[in-house]
C-alpha positions as CSV (number, residue, x, y, z in Angstrom):
1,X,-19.6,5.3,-8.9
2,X,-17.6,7.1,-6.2
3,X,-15.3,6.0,-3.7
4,X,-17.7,6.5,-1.0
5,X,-19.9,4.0,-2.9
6,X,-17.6,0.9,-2.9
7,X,-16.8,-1.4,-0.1
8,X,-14.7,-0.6,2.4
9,X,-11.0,-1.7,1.7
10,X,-9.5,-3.8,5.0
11,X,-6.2,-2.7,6.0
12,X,-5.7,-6.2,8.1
13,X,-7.0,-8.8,5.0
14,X,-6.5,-7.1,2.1
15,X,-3.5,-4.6,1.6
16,X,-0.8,-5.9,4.7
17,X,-0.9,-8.6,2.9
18,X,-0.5,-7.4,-0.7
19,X,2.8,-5.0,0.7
20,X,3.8,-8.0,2.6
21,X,4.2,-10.6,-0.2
22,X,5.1,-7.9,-2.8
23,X,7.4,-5.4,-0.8
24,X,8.1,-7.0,2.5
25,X,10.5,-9.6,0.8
26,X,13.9,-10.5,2.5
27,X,16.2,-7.2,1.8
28,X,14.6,-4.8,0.7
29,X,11.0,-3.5,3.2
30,X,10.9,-6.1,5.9
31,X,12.1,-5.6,9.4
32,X,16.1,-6.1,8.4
33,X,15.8,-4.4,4.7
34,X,17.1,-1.9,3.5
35,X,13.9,0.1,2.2
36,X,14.5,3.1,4.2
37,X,11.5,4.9,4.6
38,X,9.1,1.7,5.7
39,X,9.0,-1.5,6.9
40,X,5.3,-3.8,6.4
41,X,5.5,-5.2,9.8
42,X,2.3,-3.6,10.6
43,X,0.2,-0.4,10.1
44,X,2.4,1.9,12.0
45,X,5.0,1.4,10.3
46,X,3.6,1.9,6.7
47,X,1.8,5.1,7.4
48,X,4.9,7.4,6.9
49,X,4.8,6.8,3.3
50,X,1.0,7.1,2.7
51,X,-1.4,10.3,2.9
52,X,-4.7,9.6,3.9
53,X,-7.9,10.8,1.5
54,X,-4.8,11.5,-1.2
55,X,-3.2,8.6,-3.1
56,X,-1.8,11.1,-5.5
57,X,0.3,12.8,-2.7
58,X,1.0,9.4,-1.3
59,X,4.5,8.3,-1.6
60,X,3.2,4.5,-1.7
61,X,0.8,4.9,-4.6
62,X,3.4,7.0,-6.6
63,X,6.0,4.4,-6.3
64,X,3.8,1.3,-7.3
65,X,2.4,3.8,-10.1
66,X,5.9,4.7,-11.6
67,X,4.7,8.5,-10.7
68,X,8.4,8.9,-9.9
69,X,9.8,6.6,-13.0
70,X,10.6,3.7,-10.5
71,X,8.3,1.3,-10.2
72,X,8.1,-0.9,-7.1
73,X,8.7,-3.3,-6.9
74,X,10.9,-3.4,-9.0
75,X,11.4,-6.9,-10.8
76,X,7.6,-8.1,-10.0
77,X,5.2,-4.4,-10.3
78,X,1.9,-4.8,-8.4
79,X,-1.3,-6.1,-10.6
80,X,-3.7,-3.0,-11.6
81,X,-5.9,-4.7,-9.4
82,X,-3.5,-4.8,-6.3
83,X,-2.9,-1.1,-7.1
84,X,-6.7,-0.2,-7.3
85,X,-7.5,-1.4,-4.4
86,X,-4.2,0.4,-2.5
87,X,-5.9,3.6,-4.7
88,X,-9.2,2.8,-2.9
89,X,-8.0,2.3,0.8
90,X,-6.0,5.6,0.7
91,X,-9.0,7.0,-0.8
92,X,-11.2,5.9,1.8
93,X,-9.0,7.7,4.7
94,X,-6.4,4.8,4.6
95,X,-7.5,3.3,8.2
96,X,-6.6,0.4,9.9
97,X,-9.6,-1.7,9.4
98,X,-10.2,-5.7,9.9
99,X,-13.1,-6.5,8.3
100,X,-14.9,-10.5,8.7
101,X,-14.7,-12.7,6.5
């Protein structure tokens, strides 16, 4: 099954969230961290890091993949689910979609 074949990944209900549980935390990507290249206060702000149509050239998916040899985050990695799903919304085109419930 391709990527064109699954469901669509929601920005707004599915990966915010994920990035702001798991990297958003207090000190390190949130508005007053020190993550540097993003913050997860809202779409905007994450798309620096990510490539659309290419999670291998996307700086997000090669973090939470260890492409570079440092995982993020660092002391709790994303679930191979979480990171699938990151995988598939970059895949997609990465858009900022809100899908119902």
């Amino acid at each position: 099954m391709g990527i064109s074949q699954l469901d669509t990944v929601c920005f707004q209900t599915q990966i915010l969230p994920i990035l702001q549980t798991s990297c958003g935390i207090a000190g390190c990507h949130d508005a007053g961290g020190e993550g540097g290249e993003f913050t997860t206060d809202s779409y905007q702000t994450i798309m620096p890091i990510v490539k659309p149509g290419s999670a291998a050239k996307s700086k997000i998916y090669q973090v939470i993949t260890a492409v570079n040899g440092n995982m993020m985050p660092p002391k709790r990695p994303l679930t191979k689910d979480q990171r699938t799903l990151i995988l598939v919304w970059i895949e997609q085109g990465a858009n900022n979609t809100t899908c119902n419930p």
